[in-house]
C-alpha positions as CSV (number, residue, x, y, z in Angstrom):
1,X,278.2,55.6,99.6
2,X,280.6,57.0,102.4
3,X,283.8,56.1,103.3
4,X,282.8,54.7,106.5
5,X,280.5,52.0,104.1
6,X,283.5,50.7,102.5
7,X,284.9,46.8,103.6
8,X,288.5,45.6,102.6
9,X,286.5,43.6,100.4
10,X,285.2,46.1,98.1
11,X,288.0,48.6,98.3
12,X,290.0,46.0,96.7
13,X,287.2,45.0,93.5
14,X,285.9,48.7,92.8
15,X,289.4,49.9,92.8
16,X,291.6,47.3,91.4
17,X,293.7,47.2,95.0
18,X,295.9,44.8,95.8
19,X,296.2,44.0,99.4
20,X,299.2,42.4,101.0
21,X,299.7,42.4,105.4
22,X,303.5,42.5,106.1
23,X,305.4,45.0,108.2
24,X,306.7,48.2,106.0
25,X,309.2,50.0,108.6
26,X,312.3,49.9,107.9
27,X,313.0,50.5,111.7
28,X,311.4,52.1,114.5
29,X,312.0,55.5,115.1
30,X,311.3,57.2,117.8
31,X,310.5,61.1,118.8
32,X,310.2,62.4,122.1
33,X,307.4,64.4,122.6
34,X,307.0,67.1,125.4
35,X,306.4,66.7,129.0
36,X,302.5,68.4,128.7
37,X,301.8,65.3,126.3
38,X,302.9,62.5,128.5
39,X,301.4,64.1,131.3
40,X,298.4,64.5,130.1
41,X,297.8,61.5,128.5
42,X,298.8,59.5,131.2
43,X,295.6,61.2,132.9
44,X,293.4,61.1,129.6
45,X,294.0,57.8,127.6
46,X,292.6,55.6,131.1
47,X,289.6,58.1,130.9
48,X,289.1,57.7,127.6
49,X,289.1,53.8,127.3
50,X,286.5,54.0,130.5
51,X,284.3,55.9,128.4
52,X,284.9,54.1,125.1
53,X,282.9,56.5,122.5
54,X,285.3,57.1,119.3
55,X,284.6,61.2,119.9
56,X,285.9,60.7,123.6
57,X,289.7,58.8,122.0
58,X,289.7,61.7,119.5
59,X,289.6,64.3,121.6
60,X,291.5,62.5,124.4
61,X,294.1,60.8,123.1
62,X,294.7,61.6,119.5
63,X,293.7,64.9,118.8
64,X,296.9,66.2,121.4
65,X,299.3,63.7,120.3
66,X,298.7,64.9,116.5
67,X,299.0,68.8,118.1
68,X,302.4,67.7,119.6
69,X,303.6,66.1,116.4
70,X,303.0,69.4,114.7
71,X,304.6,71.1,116.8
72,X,307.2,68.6,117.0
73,X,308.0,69.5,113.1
74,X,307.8,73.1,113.5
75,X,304.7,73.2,112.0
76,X,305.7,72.0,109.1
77,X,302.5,69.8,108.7
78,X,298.8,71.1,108.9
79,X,296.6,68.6,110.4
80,X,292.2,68.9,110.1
81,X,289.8,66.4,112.2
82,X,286.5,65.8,111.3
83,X,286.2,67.6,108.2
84,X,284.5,66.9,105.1
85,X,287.1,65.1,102.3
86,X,284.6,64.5,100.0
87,X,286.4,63.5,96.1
88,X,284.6,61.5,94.0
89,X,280.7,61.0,94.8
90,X,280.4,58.7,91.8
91,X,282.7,56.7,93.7
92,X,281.4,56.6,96.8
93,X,285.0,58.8,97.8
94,X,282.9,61.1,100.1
95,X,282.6,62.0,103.7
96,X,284.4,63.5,106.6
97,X,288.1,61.8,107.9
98,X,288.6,61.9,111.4
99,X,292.1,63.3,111.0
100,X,294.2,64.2,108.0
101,X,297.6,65.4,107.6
102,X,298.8,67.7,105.1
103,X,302.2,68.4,103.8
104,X,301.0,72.6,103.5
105,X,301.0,75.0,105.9
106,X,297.8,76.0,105.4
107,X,295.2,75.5,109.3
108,X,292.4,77.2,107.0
109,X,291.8,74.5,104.3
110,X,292.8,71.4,103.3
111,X,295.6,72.0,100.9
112,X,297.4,69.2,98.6
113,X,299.7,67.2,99.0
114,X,297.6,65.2,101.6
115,X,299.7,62.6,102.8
116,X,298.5,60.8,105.9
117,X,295.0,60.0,106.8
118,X,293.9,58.7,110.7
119,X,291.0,56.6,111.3
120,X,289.7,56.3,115.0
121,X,287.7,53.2,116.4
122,X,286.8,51.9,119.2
123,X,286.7,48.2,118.7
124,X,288.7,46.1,116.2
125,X,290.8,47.9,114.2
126,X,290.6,45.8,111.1
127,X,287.1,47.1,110.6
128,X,288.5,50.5,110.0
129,X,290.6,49.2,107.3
130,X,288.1,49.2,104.3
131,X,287.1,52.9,105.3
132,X,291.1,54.3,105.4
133,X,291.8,52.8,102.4
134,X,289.1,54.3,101.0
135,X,290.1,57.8,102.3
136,X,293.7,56.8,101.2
137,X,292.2,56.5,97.8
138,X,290.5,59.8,98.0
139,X,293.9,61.3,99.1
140,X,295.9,60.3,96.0
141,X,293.5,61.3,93.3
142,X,292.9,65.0,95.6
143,X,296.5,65.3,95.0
144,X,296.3,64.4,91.6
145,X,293.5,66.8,91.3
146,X,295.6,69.6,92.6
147,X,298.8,68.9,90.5
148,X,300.7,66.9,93.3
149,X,301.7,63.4,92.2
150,X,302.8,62.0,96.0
151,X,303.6,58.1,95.1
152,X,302.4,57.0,98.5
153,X,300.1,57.8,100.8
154,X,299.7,56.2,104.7
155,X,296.9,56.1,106.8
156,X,296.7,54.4,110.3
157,X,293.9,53.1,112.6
158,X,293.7,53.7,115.9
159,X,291.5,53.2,119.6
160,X,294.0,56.1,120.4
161,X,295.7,52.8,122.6
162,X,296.5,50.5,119.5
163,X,297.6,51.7,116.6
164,X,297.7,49.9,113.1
165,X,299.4,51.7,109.8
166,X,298.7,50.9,105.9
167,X,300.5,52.6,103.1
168,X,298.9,52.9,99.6
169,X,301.4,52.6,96.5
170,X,300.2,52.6,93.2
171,X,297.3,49.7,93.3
172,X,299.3,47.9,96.3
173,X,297.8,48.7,99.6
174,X,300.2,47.1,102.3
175,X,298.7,46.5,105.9
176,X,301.0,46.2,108.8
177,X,298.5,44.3,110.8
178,X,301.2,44.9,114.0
179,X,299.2,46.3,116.6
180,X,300.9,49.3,118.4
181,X,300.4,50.1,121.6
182,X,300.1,54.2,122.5
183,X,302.9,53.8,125.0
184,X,305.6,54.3,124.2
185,X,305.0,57.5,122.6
186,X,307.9,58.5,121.4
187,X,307.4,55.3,119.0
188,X,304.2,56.4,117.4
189,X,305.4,59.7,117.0
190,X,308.2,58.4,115.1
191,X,306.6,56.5,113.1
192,X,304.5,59.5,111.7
193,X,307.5,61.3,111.1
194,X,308.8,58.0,109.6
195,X,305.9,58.5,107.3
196,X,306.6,62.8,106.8
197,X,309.9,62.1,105.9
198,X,309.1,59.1,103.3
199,X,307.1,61.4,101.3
200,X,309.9,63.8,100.8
């Protein structure tokens, strides 16, 4: 079964999750982002929510915002869209994430520790939820695999215009069911770096 098969519902009994929906920020950070982003999203998000297609957000809206937030932090993450994260097949752990963030370097291969995975929708965002925690799950036993023990990993899902963000701790998975709107910028790009910086 594929990650995008997995519901709330059955992330929780197959994995022993607990699931609680309360706001995890301690603040709001915020991160200012370059004048090439703002400009072009301001042309590219209205497109993109004509057009409506997940692939059209990705590539419109999100894939450039996680570019900037790269280079933002000096490229100190490495982030991979659309590629195969498959973990556990006995599981059902297996599939492709539409983005992931890394704490390596690395732009050829995913490297550990994987720290942030980004699932895009186009409709509700709770029905994304099942399918990033499931990818949340993948993360933590991919880092386990590779000798890095990261206590908790975040994932968010997006329309590229709202924005909702989980974080996976042990067997509590905590959903800030907050929806965030794109704008302002500088607010979801601190928040990712809110979420960087939490895994030091």
């Amino acid at each position: 079964m594929p990650y995008s098969s997995f519901t709330i519902a059955q992330v929780k009994r197959q994995f022993q999750i607990e699931v609680v929906t309360e706001p995890f920020f301690r603040d709001l950070p915020t991160l200012t982002p370059g004048e090439w982003l703002t400009t072009l999203l301001a042309k590219s998000a209205p497109l993109a929510v004509t057009l409506g297609t997940e692939k059209v957000r990705s590539e419109l809206i999100i894939a450039p915002l996680l570019f900037e937030f790269r280079e933002l932090l000096d490229r100190q993450v490495s982030f991979f869209s659309g590629t195969d994260f498959s973990i556990d097949l006995e599981s059902g752990l297996n599939g492709v994430c539409d983005f992931l963030l890394t704490r390596s370097t690395s732009e050829v291969s995913i490297e550990a520790p994987a720290i942030i995975i980004i699932e895009a929708k186009k409709g509700e965002l709770n029905a994304g939820w099942g399918q990033c925690a499931a990818e949340m799950i993948a993360a933590v036993k991919f880092n386990q695999a590779n000798g890095q023990e990261i206590p908790t990993i975040y994932g968010s899902v997006t329309t590229g215009t709202m924005w909702q963000f989980l974080k996976l701790t042990g067997q509590i998975l905590t959903i800030d069911v907050t929806e965030y709107p794109l704008d302002p910028i500088d607010r979801i790009l601190g928040i990712l770096k809110w979420m960087v910086s939490e895994v030091d």
